[in-house]
Structure formats: structure tokens, C-alpha cells
PAVOKOL-481316 format. One record per residue (C-alpha): residue number from 1; x, y, z. Coordinates in Angstrom, 1 decimal. Layout:
N
<node n="NUM" u="X" v="Y" w="Z"/>
...
// end
This chain:
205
<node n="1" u="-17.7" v="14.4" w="8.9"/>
<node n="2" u="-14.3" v="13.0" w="7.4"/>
<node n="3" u="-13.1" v="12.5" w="11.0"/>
<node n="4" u="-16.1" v="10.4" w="11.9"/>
<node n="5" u="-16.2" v="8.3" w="9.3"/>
<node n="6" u="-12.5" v="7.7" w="9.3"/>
<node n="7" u="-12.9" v="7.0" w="12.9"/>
<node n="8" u="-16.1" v="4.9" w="12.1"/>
<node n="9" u="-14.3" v="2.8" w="9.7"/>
<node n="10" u="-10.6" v="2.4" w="11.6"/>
<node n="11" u="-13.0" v="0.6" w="14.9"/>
<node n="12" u="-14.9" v="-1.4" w="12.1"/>
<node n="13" u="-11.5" v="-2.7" w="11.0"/>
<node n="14" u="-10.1" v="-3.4" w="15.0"/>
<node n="15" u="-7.6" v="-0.9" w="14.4"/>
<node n="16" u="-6.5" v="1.8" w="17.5"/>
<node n="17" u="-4.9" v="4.8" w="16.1"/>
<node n="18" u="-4.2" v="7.9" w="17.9"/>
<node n="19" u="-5.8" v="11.5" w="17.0"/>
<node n="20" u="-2.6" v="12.5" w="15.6"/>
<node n="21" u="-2.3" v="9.7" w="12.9"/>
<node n="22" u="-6.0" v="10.1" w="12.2"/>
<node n="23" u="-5.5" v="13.7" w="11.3"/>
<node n="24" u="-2.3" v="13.0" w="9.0"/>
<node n="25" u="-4.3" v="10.3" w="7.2"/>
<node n="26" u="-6.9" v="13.3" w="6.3"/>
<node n="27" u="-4.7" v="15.6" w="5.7"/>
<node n="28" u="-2.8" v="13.0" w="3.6"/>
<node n="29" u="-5.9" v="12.8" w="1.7"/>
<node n="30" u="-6.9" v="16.4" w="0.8"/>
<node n="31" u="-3.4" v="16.7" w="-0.4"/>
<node n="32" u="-3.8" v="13.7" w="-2.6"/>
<node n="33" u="-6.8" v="15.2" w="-4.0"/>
<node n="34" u="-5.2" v="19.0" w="-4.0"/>
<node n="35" u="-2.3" v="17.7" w="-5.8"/>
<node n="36" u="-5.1" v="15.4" w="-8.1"/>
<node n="37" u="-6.4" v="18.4" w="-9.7"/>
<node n="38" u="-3.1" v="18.7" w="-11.8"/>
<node n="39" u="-1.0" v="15.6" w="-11.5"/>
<node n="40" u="-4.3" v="12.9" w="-12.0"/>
<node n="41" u="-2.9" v="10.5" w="-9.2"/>
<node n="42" u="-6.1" v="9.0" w="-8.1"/>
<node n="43" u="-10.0" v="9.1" w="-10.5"/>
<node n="44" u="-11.8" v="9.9" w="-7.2"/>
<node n="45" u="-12.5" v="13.4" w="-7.0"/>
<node n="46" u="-15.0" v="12.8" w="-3.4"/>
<node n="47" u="-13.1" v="13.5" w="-0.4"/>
<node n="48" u="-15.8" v="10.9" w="1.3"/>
<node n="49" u="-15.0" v="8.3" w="-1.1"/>
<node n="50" u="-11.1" v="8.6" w="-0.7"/>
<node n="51" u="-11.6" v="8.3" w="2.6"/>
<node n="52" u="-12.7" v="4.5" w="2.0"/>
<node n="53" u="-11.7" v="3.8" w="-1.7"/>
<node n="54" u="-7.9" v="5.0" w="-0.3"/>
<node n="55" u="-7.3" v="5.4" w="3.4"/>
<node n="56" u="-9.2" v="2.3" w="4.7"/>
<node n="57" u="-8.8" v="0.4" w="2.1"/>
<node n="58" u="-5.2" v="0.7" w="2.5"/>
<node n="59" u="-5.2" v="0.1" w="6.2"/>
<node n="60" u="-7.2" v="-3.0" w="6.0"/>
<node n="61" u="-3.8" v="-4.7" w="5.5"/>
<node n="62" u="-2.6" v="-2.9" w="8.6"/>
<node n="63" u="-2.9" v="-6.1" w="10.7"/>
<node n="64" u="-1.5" v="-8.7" w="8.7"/>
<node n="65" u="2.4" v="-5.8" w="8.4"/>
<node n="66" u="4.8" v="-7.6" w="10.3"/>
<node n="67" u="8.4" v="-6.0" w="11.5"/>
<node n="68" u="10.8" v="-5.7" w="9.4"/>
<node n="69" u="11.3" v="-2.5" w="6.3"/>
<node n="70" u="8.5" v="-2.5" w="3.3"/>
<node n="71" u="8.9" v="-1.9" w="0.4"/>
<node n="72" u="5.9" v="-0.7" w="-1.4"/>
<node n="73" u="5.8" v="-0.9" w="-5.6"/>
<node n="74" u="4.2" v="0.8" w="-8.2"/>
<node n="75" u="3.2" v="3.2" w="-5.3"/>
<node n="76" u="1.3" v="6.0" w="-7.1"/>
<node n="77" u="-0.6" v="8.5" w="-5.3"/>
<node n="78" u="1.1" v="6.9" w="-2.0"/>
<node n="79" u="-1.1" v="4.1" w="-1.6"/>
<node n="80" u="-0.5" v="2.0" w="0.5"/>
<node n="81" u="2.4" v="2.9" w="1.8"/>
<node n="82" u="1.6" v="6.3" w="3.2"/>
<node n="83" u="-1.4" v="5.1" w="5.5"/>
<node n="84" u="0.9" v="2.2" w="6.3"/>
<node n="85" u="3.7" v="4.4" w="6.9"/>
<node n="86" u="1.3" v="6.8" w="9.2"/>
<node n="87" u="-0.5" v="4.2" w="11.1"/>
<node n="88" u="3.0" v="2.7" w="11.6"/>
<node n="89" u="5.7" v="5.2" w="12.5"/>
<node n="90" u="8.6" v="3.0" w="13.4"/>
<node n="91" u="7.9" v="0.8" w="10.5"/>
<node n="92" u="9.8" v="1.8" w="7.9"/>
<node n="93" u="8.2" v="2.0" w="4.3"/>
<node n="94" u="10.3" v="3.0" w="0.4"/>
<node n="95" u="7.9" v="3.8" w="-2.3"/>
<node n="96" u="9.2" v="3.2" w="-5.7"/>
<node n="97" u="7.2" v="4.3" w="-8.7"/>
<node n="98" u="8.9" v="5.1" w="-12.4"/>
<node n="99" u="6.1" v="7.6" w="-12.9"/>
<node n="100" u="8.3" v="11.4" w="-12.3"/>
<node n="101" u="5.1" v="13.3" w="-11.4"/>
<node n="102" u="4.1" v="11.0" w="-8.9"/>
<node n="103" u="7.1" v="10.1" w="-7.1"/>
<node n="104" u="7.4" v="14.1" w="-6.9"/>
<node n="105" u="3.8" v="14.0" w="-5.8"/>
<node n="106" u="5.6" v="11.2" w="-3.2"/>
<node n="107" u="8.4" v="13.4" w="-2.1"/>
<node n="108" u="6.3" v="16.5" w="-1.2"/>
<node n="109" u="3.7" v="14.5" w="1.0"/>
<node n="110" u="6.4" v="13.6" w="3.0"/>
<node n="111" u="7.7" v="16.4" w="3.7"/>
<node n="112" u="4.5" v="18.0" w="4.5"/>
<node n="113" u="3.4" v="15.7" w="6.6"/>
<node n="114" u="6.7" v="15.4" w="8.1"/>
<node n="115" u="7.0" v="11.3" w="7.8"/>
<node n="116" u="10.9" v="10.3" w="8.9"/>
<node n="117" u="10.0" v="6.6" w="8.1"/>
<node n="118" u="8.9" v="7.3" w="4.3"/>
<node n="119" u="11.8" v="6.9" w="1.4"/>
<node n="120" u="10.8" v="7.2" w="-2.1"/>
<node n="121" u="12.5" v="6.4" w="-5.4"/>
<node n="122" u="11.7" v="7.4" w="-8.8"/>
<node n="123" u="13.5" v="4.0" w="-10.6"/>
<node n="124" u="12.4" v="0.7" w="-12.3"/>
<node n="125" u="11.7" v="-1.2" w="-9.2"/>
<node n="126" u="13.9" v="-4.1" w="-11.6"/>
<node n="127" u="16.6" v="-1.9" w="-11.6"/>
<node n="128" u="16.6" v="-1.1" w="-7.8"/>
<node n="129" u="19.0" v="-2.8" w="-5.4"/>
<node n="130" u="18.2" v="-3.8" w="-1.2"/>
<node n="131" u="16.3" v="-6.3" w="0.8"/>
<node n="132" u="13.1" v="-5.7" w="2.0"/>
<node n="133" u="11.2" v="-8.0" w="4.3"/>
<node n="134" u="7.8" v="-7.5" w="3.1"/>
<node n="135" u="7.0" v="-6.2" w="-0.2"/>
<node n="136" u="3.4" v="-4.6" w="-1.4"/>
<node n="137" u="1.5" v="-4.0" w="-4.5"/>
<node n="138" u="-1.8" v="-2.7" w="-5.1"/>
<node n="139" u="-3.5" v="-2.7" w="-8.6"/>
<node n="140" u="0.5" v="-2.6" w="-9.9"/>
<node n="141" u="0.4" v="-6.0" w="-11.9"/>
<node n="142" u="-0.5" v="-9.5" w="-12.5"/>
<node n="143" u="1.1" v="-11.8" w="-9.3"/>
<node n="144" u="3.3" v="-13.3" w="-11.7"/>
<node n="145" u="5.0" v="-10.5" w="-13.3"/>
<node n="146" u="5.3" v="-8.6" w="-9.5"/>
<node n="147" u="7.0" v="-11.6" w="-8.3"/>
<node n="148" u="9.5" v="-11.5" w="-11.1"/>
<node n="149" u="10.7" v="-8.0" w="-11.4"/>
<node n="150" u="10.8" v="-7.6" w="-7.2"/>
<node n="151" u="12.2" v="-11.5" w="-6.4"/>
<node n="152" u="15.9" v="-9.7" w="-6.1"/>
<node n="153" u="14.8" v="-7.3" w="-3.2"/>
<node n="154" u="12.9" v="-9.9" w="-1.2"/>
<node n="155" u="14.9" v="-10.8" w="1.8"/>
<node n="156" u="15.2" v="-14.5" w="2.8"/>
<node n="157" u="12.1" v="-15.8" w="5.0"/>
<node n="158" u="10.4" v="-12.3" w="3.4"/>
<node n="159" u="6.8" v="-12.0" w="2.3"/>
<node n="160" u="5.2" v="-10.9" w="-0.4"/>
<node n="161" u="1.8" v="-8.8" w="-0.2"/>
<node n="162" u="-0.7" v="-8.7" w="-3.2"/>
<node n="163" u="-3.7" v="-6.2" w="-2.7"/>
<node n="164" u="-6.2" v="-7.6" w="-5.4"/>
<node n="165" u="-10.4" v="-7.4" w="-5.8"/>
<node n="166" u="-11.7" v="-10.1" w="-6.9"/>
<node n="167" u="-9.6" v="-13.6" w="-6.0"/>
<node n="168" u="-6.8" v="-14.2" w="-8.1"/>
<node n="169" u="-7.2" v="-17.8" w="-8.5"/>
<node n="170" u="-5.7" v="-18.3" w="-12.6"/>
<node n="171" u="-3.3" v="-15.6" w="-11.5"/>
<node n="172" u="-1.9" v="-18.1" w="-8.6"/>
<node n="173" u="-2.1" v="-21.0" w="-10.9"/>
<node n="174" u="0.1" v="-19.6" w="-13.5"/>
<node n="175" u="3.1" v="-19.1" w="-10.4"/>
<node n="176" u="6.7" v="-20.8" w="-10.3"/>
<node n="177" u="6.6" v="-24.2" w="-8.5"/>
<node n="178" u="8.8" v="-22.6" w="-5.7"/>
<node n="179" u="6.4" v="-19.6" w="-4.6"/>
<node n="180" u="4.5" v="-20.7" w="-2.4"/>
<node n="181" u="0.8" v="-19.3" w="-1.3"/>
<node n="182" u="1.5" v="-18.4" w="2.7"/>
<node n="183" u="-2.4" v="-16.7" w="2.7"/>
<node n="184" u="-5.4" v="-15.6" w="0.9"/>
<node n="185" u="-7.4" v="-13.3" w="3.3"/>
<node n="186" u="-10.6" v="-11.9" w="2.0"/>
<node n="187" u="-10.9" v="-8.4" w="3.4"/>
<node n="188" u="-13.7" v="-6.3" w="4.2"/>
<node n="189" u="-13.0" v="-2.7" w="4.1"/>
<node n="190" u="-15.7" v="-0.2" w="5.6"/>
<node n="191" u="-18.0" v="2.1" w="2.6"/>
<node n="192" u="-16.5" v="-0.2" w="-0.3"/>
<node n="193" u="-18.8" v="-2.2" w="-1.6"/>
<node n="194" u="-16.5" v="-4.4" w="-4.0"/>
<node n="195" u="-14.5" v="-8.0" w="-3.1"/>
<node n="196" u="-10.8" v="-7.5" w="-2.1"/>
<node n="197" u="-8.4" v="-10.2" w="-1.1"/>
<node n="198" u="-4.9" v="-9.9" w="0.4"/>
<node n="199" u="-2.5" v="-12.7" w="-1.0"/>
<node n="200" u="0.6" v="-13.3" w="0.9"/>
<node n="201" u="3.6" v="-15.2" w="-0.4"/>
<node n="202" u="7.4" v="-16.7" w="0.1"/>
<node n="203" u="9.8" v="-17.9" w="-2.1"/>
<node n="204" u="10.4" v="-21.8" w="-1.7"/>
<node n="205" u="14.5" v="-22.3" w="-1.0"/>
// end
């Protein structure tokens, strides 16, 4: 039933994955919940919710990824830079969350879902040095603050990518004069009945 709804939901969102991926992405999620029983990642416990709530609710950003490495903050139980990193193979995705248990949590679903293009770090993602040319953030803080504490690891011409509900707009009003608003793209993900918005953003020169 997982499969079909997964499957239901990836052609409602006008995105192609192969079998394989679609079967990591499961499997991705029962060891998300497995792990959930002990670690409290995630407070879904319904293997049919996760399935929207997490997987395609990550992947509705899947079209607007462009090339280039991401790095994904405040990742948590993996989300969304697992899906990403699963319906994207050659992209590669870091996950940085100061959270031990989860950034352990991180470590072992890579390796058991053998992901190459995964690299996680248990740091301050303030602390953390790089370039990334895209950099994500879903329920991790106010646009303000994520702006501030990631602006060092953005590369030049890179985006940032704010996964919010409802639209941010006081949240936008309240940025520095040189961030600039690239997109606000309402999404529509498949079984969630709630408002989400993806806001994308550069750093005026």
C-alpha cells in the first residue's frame, strides 16, 4: 500500500523516479520510524502519514534543486536531505544537525541505505566552514536567523531554500536590505492537507 501511494503521490508531483529510489525512500522511512521508537526524531508514529508528512513533502522541492552541492541545516530525522539525496544520486547533499542522537541517527541511515552522496556533521552549522551552492532548511528557524548563522557557507551566485507552512510574509519583511526574495512558490504536496511555501533567496553583492 506504501508503494502505491508513494507512487501515487511522486506522478501527482511530475516527478519520475526509478523502482530502486522508490524503495530506499520506504525503507528510509521505516528506519526513521524504527529508529523513532527510541531516539524521538519525528511525532508521526503512521508509516502512511510519513509517507506524505516526510517523503513527499520533502520531494516537493525536488524540482526547483539545481546543480551544484547542498547543504541541508538543522537536518533532524534526515529531512530533506535524504529524499533529496535519494531522488538525486549525483547531487551531493551534507546534513548538519548539533543534536548527537540524531546526527547518529544520520550516520546509520546512510550507511544502511548505502548513500555515497550523503555527508553528515554533528557541529553548529555557525561554526562549520565550506561553500555550498544551495542551502535548505525546514521547520529549523525564523528566515532571518537561518540567513545569519549559514551566510558564511553560501557560495557566490548561491541560493538559499526555506521550506515554511504558512507564507512567511513579516518573516521576509524583517530581512537585510541586501537579501533579496529570488521566489515564493506555494507547494502542493499529495495527502497533506496544510499550506507550504518554498522561499528562495540570494545575497545582494
Amino acid at each position: 500500500m506504501s508503494l502505491n501511494a508513494l507512487a501515487s503521490g511522486l506522478a501527482a508531483l511530475d516527478i519520475t523516479l526509478p523502482a530502486d529510489a522508490q524503495h530506499k525512500l520506504l525503507a528510509f522511512r521505516d528506519l526513521l520510524l524504527k529508529w523513532n521508537k527510541t531516539y524521538n526524531l519525528t511525532a508521526l508514529r503512521d508509516p502512511a502519514q510519513a509517507v506524505s508528512h516526510h517523503l513527499l513533502d520533502s520531494l516537493a522541492i525536488l524540482p526547483h534543486i539545481a546543480a551544484g552541492n547542498l547543504l541541508d541545516v538543522g537536518s533532524g530525522g534526515g529531512l530533506p536531505g535524504i529524499p533529496l539525496a535519494i531522488a538525486r544520486p549525483e547531487l551531493a547533499v551534507s546534513m548538519v544537525d548539533t543534536v548527537q542522537k540524531k546526527t547518529t541517527f544520520l550516520q546509520q541511515a546512510v550507511i544502511e541505505l548505502a548513500l555515497k552522496n550523503v555527508t553528515v556533521h554533528h557541529a553548529r552549522v555557525e561554526e562549520m566552514q565550506g561553500q555550498y551552492a544551495q542551502i535548505s532548511s525546514r521547520a529549523f528557524a525564523e528566515i532571518g536567523l537561518f540567513i545569519s548563522l549559514t551566510r558564511h557557507l553560501l557560495a557566490p551566485d548561491g541560493r538559499w531554500l526555506a521550506m515554511k507552512g504558512v507564507r512567511p510574509d513579516d518573516e521576509l519583511k524583517a530581512l537585510p536590505a541586501d537579501i533579496m526574495v529570488e521566489a515564493i512558490i506555494p507547494l502542493t504536496v499529495p495527502g497533506l492537507d496544510a499550506e507550504r511555501h518554498l522561499i528562495i533567496l540570494k545575497a545582494g553583492s
